[in-house]
mmCIF file of the N, C-alpha and C atoms, coordinates in Angstrom:
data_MODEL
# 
_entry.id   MODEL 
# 
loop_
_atom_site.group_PDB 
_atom_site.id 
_atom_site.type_symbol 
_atom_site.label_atom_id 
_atom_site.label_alt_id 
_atom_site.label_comp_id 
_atom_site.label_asym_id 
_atom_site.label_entity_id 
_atom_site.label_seq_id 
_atom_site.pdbx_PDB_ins_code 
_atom_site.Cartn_x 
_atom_site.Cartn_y 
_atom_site.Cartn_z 
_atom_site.occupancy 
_atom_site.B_iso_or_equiv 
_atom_site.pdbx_formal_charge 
_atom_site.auth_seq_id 
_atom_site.auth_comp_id 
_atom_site.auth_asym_id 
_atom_site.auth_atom_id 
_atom_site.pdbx_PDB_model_num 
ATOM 1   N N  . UNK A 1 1  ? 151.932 95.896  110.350 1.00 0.00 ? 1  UNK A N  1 
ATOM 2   C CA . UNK A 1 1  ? 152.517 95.695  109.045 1.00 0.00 ? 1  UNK A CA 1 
ATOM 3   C C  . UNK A 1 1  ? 153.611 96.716  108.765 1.00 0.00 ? 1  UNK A C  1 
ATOM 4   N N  . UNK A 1 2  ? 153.695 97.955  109.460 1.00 0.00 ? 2  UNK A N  1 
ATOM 5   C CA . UNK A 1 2  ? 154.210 98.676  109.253 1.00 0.00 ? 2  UNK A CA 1 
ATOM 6   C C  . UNK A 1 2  ? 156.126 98.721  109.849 1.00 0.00 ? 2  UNK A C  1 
ATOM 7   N N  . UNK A 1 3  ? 156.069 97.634  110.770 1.00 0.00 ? 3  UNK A N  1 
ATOM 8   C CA . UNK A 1 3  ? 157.378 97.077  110.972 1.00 0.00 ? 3  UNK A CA 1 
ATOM 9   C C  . UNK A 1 3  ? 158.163 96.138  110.284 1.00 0.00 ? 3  UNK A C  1 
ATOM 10  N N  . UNK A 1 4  ? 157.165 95.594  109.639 1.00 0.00 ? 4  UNK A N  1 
ATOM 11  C CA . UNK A 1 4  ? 158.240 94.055  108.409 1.00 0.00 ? 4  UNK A CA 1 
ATOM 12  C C  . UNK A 1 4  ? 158.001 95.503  107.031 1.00 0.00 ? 4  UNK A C  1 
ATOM 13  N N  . UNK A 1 5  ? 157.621 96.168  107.191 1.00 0.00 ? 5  UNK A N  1 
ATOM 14  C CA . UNK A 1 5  ? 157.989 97.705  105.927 1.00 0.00 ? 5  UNK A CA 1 
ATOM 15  C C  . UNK A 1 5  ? 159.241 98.042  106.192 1.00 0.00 ? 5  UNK A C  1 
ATOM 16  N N  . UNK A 1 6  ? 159.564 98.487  107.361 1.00 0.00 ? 6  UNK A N  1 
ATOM 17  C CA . UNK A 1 6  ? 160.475 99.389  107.814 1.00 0.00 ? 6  UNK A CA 1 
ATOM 18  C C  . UNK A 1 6  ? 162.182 98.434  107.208 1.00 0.00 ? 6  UNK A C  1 
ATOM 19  N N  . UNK A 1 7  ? 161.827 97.203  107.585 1.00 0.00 ? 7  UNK A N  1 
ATOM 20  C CA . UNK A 1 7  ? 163.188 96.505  107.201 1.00 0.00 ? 7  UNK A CA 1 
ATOM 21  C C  . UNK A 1 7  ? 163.182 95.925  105.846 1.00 0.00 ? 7  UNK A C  1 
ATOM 22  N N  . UNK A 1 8  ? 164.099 96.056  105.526 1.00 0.00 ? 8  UNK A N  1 
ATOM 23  C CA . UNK A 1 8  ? 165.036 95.884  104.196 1.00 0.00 ? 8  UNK A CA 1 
ATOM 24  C C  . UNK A 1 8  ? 165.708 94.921  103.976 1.00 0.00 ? 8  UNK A C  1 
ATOM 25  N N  . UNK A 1 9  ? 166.259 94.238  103.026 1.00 0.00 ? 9  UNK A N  1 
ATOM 26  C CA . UNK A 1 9  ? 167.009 93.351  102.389 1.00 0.00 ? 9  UNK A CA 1 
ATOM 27  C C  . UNK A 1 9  ? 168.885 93.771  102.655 1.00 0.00 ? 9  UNK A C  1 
ATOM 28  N N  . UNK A 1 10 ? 169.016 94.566  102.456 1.00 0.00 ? 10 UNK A N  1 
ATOM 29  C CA . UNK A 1 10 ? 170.548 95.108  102.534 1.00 0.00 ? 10 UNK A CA 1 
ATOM 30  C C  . UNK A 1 10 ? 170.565 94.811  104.477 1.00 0.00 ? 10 UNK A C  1 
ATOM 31  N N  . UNK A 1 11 ? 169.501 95.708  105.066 1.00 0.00 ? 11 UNK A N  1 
ATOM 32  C CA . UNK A 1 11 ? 170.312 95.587  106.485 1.00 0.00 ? 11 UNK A CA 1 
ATOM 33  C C  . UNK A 1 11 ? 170.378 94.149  106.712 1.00 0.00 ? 11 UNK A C  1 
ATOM 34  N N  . UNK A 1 12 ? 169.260 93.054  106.488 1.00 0.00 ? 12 UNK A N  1 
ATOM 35  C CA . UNK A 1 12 ? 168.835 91.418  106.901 1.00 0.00 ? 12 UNK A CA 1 
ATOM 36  C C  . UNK A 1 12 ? 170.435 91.076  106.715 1.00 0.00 ? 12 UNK A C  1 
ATOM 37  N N  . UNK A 1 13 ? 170.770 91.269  105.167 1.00 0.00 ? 13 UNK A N  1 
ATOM 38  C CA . UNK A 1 13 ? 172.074 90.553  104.836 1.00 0.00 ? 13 UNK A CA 1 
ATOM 39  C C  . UNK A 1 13 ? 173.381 91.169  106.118 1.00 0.00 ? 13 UNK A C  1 
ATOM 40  N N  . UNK A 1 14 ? 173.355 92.425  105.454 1.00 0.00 ? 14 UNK A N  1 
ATOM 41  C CA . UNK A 1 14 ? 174.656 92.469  106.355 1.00 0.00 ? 14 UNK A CA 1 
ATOM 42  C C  . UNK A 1 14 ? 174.371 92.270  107.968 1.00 0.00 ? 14 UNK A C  1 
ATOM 43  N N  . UNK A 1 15 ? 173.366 91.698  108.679 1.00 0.00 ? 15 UNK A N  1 
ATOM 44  C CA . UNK A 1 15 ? 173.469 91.956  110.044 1.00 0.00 ? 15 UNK A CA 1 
ATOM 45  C C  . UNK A 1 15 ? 173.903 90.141  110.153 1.00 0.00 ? 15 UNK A C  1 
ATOM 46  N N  . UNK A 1 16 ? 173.509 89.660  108.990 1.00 0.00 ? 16 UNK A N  1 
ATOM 47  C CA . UNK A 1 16 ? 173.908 88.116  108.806 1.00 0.00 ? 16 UNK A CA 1 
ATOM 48  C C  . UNK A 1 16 ? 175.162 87.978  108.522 1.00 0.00 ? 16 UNK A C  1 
ATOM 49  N N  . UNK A 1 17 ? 175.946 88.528  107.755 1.00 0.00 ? 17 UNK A N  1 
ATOM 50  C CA . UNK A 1 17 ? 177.201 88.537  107.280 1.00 0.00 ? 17 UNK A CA 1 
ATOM 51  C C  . UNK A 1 17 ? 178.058 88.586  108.617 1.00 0.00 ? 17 UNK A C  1 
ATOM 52  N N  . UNK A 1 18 ? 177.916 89.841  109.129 1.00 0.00 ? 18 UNK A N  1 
ATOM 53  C CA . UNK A 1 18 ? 178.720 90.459  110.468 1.00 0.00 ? 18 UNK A CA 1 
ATOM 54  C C  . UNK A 1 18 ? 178.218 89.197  111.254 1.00 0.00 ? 18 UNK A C  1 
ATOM 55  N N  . UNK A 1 19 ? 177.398 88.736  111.816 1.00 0.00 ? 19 UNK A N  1 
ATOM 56  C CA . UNK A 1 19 ? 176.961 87.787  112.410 1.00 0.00 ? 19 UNK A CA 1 
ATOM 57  C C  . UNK A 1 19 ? 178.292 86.515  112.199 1.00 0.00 ? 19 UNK A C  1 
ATOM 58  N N  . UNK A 1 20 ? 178.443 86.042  111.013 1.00 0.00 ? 20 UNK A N  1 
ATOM 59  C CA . UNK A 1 20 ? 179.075 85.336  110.693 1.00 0.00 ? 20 UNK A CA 1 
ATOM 60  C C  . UNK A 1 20 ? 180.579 85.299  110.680 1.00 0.00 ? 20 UNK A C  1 
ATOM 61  N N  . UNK A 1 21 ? 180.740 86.825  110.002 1.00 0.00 ? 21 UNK A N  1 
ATOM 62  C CA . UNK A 1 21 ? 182.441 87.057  110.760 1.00 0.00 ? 21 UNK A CA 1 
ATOM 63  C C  . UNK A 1 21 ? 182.654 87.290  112.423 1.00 0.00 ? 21 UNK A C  1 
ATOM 64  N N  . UNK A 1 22 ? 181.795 87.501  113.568 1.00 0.00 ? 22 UNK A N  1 
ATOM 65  C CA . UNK A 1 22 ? 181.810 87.871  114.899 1.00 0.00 ? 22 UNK A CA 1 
ATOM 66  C C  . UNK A 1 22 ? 181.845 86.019  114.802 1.00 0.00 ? 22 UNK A C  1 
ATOM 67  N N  . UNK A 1 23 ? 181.281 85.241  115.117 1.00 0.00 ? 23 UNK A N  1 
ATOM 68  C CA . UNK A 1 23 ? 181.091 84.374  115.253 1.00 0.00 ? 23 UNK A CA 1 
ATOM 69  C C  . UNK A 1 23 ? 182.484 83.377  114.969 1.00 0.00 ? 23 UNK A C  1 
ATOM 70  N N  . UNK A 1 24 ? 183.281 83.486  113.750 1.00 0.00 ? 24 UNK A N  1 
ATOM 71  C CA . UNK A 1 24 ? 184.422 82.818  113.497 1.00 0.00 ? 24 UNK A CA 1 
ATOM 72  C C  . UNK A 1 24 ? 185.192 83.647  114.110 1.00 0.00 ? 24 UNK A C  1 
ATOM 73  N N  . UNK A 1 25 ? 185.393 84.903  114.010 1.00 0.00 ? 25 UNK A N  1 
ATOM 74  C CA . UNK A 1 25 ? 186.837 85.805  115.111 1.00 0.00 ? 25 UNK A CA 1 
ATOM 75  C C  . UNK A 1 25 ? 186.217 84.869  116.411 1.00 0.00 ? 25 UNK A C  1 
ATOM 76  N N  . UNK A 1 26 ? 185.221 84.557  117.407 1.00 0.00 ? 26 UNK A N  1 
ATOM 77  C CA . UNK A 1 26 ? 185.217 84.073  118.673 1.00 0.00 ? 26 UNK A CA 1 
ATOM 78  C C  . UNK A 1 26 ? 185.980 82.984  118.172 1.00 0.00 ? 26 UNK A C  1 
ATOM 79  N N  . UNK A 1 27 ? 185.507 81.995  117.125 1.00 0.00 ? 27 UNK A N  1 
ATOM 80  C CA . UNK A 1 27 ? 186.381 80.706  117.368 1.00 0.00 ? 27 UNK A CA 1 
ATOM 81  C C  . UNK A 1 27 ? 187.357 81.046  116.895 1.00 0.00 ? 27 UNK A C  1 
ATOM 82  N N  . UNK A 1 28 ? 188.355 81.932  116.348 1.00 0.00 ? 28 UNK A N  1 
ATOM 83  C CA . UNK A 1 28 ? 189.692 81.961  116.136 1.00 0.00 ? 28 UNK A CA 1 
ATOM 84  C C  . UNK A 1 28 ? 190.274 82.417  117.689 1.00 0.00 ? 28 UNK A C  1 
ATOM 85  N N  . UNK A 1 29 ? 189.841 83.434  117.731 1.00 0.00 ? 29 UNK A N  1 
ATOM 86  C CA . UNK A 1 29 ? 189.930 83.194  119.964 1.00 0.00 ? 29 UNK A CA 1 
ATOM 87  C C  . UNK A 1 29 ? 190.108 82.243  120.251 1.00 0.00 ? 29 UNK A C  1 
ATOM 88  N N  . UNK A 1 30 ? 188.973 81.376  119.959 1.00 0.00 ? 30 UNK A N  1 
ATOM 89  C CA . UNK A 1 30 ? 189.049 80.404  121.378 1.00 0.00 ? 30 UNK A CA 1 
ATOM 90  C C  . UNK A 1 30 ? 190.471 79.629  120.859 1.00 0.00 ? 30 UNK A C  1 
ATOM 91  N N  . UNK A 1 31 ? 190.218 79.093  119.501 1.00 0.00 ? 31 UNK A N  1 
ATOM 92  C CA . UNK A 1 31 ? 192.156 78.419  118.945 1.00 0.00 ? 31 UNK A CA 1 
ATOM 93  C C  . UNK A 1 31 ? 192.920 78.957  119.733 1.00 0.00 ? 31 UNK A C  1 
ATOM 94  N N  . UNK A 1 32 ? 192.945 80.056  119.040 1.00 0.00 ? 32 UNK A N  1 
ATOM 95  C CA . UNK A 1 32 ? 194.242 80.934  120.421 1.00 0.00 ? 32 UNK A CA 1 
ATOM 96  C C  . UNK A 1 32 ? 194.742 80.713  121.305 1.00 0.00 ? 32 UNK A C  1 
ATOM 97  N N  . UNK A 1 33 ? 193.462 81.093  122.360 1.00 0.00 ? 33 UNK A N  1 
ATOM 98  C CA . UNK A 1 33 ? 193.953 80.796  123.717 1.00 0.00 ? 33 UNK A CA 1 
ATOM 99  C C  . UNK A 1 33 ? 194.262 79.189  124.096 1.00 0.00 ? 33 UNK A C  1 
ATOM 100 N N  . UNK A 1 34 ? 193.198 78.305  122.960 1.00 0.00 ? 34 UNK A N  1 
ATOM 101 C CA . UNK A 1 34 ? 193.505 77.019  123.433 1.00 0.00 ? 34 UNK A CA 1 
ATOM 102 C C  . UNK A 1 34 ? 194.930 76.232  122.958 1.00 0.00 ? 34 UNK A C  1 
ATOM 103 N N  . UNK A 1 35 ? 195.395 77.014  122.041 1.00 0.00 ? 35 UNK A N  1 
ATOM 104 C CA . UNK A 1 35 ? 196.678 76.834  121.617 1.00 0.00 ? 35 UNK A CA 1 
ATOM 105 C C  . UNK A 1 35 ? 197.645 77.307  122.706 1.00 0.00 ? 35 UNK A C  1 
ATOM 106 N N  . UNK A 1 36 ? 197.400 78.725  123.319 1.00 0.00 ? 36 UNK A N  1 
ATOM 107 C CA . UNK A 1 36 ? 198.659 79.132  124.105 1.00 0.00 ? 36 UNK A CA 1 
ATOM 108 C C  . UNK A 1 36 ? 199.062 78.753  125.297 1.00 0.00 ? 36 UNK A C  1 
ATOM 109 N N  . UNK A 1 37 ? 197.687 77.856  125.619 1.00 0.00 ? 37 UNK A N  1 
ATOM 110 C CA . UNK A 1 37 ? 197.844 77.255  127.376 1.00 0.00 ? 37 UNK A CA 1 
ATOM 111 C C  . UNK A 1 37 ? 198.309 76.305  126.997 1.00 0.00 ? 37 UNK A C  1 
ATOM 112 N N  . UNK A 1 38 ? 199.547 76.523  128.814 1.00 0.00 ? 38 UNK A N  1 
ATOM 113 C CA . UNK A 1 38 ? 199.646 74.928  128.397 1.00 0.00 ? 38 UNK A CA 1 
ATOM 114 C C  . UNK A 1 38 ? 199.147 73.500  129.127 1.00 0.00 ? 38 UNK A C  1 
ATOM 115 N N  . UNK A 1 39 ? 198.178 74.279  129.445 1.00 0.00 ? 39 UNK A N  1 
ATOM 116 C CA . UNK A 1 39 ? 196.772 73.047  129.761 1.00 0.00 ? 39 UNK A CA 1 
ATOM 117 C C  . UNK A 1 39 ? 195.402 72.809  129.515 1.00 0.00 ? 39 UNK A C  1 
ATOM 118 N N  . UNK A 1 40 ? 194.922 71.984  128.912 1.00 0.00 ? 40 UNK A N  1 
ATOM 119 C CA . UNK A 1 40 ? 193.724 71.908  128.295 1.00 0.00 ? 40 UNK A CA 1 
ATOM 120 C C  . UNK A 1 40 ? 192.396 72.468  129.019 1.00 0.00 ? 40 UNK A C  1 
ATOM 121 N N  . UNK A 1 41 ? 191.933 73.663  128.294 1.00 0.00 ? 41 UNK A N  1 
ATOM 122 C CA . UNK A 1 41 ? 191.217 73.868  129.313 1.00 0.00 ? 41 UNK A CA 1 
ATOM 123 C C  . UNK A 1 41 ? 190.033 73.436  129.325 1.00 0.00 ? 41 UNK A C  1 
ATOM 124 N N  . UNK A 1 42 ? 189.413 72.896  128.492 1.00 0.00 ? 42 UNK A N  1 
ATOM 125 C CA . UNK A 1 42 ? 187.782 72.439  128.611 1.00 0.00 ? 42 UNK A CA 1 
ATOM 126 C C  . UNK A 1 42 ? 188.377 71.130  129.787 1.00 0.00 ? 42 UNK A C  1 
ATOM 127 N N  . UNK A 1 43 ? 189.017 71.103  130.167 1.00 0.00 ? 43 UNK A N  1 
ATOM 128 C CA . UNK A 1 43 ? 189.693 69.650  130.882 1.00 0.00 ? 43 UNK A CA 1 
ATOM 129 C C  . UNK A 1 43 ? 189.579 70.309  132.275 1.00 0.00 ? 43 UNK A C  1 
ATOM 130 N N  . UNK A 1 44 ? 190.025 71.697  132.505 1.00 0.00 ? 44 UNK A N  1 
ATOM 131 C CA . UNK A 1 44 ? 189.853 72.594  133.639 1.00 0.00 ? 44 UNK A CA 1 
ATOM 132 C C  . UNK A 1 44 ? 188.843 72.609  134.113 1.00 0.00 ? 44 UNK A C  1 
ATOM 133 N N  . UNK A 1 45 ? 188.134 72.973  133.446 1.00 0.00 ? 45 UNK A N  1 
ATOM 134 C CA . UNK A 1 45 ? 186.725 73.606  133.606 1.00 0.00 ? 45 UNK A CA 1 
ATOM 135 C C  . UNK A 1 45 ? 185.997 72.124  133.610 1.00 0.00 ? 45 UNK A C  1 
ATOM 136 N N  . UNK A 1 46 ? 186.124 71.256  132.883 1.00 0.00 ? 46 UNK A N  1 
ATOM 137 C CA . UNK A 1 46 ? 184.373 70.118  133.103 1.00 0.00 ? 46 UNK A CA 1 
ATOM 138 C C  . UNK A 1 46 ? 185.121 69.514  134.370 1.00 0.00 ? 46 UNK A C  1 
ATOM 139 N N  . UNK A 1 47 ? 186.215 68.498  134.241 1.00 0.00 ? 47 UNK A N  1 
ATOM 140 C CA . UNK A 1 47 ? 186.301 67.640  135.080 1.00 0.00 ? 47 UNK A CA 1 
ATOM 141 C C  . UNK A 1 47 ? 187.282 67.971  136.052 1.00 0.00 ? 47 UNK A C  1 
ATOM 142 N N  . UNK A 1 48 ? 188.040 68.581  136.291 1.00 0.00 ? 48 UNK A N  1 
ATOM 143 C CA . UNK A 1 48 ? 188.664 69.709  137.408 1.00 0.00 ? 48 UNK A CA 1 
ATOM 144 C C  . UNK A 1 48 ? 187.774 70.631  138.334 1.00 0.00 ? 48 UNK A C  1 
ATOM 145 N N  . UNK A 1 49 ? 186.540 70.942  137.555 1.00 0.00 ? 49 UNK A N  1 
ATOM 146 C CA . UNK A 1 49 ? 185.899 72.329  137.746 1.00 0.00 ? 49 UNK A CA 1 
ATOM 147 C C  . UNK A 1 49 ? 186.268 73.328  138.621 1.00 0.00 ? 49 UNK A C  1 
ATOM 148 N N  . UNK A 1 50 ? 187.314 73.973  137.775 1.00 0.00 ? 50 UNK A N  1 
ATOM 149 C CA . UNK A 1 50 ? 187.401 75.211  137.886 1.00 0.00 ? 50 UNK A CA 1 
ATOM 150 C C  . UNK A 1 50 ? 187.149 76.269  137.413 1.00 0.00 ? 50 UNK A C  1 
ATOM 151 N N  . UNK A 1 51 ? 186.165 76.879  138.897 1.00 0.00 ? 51 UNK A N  1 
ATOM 152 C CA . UNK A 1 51 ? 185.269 77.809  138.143 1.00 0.00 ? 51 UNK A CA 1 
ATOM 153 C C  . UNK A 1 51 ? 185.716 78.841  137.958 1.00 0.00 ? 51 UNK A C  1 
ATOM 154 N N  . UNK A 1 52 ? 187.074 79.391  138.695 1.00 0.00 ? 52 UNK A N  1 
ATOM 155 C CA . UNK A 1 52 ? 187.785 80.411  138.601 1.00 0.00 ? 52 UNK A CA 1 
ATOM 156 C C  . UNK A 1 52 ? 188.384 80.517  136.684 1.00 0.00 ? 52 UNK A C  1 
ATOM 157 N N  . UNK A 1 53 ? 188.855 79.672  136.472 1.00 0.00 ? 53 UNK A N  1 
ATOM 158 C CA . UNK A 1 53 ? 188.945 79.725  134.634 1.00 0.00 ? 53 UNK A CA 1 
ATOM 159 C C  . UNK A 1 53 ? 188.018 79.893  133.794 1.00 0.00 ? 53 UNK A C  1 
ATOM 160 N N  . UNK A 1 54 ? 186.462 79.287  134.571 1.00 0.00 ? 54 UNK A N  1 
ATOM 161 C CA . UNK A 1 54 ? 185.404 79.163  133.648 1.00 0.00 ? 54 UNK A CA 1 
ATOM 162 C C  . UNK A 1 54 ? 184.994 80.800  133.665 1.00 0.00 ? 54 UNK A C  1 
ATOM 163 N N  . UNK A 1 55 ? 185.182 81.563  135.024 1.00 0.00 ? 55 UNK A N  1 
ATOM 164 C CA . UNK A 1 55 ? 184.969 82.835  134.638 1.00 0.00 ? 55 UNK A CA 1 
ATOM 165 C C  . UNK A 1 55 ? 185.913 83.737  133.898 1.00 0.00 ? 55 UNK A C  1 
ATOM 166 N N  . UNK A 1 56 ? 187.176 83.350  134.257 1.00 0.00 ? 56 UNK A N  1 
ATOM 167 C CA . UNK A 1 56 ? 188.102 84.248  133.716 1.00 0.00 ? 56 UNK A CA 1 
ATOM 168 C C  . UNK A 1 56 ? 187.506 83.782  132.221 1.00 0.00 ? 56 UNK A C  1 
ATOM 169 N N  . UNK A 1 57 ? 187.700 83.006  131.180 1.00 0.00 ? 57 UNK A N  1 
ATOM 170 C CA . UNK A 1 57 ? 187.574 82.837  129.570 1.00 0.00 ? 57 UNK A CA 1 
ATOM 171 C C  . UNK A 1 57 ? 185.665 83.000  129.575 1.00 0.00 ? 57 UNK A C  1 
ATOM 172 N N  . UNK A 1 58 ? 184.280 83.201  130.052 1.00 0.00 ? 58 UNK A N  1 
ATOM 173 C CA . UNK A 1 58 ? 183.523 83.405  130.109 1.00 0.00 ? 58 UNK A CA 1 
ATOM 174 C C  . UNK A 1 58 ? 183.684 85.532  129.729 1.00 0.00 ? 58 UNK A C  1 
ATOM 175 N N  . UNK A 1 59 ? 184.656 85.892  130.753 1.00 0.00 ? 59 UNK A N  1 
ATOM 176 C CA . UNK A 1 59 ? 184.836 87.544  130.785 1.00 0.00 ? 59 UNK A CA 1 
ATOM 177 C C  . UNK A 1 59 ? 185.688 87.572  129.669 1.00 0.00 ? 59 UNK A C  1 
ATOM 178 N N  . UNK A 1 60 ? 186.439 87.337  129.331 1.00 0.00 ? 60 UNK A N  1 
ATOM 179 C CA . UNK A 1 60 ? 187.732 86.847  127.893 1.00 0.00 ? 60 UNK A CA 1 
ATOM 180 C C  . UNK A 1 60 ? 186.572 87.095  126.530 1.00 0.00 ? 60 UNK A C  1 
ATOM 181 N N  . UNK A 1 61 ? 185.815 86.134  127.066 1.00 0.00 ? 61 UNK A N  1 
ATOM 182 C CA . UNK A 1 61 ? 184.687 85.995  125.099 1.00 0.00 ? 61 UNK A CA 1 
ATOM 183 C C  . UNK A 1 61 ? 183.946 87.709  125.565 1.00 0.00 ? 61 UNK A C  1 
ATOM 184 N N  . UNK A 1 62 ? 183.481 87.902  126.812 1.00 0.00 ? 62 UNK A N  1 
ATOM 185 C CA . UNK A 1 62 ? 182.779 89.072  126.902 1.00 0.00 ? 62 UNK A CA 1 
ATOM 186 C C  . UNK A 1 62 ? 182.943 90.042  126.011 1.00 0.00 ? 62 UNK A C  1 
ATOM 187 N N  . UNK A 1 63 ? 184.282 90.098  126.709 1.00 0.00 ? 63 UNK A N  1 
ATOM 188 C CA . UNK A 1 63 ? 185.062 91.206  126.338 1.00 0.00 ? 63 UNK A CA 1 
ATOM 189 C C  . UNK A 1 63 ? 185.449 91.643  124.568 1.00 0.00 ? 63 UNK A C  1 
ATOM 190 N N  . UNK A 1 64 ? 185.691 90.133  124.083 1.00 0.00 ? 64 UNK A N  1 
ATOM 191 C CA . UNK A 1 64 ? 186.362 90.185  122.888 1.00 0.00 ? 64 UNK A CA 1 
ATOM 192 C C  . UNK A 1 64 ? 184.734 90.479  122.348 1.00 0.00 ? 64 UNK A C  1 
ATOM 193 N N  . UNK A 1 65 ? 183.678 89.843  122.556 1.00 0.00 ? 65 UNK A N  1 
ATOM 194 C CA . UNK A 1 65 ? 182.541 90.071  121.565 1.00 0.00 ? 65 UNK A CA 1 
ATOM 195 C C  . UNK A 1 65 ? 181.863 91.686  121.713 1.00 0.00 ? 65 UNK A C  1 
ATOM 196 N N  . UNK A 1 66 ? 182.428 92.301  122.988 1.00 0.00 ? 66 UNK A N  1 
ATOM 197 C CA . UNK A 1 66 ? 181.936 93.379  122.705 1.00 0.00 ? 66 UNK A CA 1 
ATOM 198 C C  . UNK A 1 66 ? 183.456 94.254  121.882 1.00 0.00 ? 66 UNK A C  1 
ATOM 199 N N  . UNK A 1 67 ? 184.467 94.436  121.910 1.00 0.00 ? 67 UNK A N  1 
ATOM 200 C CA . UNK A 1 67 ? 185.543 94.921  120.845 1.00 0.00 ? 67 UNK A CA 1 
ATOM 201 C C  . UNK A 1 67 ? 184.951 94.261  119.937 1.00 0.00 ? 67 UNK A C  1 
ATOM 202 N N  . UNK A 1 68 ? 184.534 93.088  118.858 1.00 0.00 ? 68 UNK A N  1 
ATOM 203 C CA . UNK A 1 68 ? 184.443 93.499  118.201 1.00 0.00 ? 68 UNK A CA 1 
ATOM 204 C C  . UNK A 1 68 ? 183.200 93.336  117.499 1.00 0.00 ? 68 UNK A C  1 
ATOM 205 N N  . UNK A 1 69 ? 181.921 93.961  118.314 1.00 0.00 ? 69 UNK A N  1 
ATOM 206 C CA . UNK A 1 69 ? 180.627 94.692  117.953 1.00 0.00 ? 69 UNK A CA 1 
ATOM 207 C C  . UNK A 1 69 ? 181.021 96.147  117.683 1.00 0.00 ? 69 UNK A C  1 
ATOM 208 N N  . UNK A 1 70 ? 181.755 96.561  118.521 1.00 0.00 ? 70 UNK A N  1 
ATOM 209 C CA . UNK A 1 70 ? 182.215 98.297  118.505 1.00 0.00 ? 70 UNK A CA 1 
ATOM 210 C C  . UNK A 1 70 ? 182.423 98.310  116.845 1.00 0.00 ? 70 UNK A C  1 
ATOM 211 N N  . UNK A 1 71 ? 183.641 97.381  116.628 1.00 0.00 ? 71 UNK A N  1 
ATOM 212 C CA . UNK A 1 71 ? 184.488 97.445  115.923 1.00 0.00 ? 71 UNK A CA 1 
ATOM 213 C C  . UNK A 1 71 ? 183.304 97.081  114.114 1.00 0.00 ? 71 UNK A C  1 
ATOM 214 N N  . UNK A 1 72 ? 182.652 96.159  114.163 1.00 0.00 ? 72 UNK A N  1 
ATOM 215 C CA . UNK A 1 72 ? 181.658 96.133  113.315 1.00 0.00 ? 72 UNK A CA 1 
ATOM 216 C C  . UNK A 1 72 ? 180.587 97.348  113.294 1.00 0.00 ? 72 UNK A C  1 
ATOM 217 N N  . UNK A 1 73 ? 180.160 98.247  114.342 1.00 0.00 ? 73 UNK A N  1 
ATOM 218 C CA . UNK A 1 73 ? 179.540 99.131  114.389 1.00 0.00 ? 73 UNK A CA 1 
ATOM 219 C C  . UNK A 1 73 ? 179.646 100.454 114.025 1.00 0.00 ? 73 UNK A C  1 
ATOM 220 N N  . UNK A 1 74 ? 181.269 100.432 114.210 1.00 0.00 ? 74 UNK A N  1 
ATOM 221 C CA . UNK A 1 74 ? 182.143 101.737 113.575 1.00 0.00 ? 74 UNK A CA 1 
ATOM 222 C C  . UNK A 1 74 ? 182.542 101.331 112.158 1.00 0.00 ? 74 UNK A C  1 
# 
């Protein structure tokens, strides 16, 4: 019992909030990049399969979701 004590109402919200802005910055990413190519890439990746893209934008979200956890954490 002494662990559902320890947590609070203020942290629940904001870890939901941040949750919610991390979550739309990825899909403003993904617009992005899917705007700047100029080839469709879910088109790459399912029926092309290329897995070389599926990793490169797989390391792309990595990357961006850990900048901006830092960036919510600081």
């Amino acid at each position: 019992m002494d662990l559902f004590s320890a947590i609070q109402l203020p942290e629940v919200v904001s870890t939901v909030v941040f949750t919610i802005i991390g979550m739309a910055l990825m899909f403003l990413v993904w617009k992005v990049i899917d705007w700047m190519t100029p080839f469709p890439i879910l088109k790459e990746i399912e029926k092309d399969q290329n897995v070389a893209l599926a990793v490169l934008i797989g390391f792309l979200f990595l990357s961006i979701s850990i900048i901006i956890a830092a960036v919510i954490l600081s």
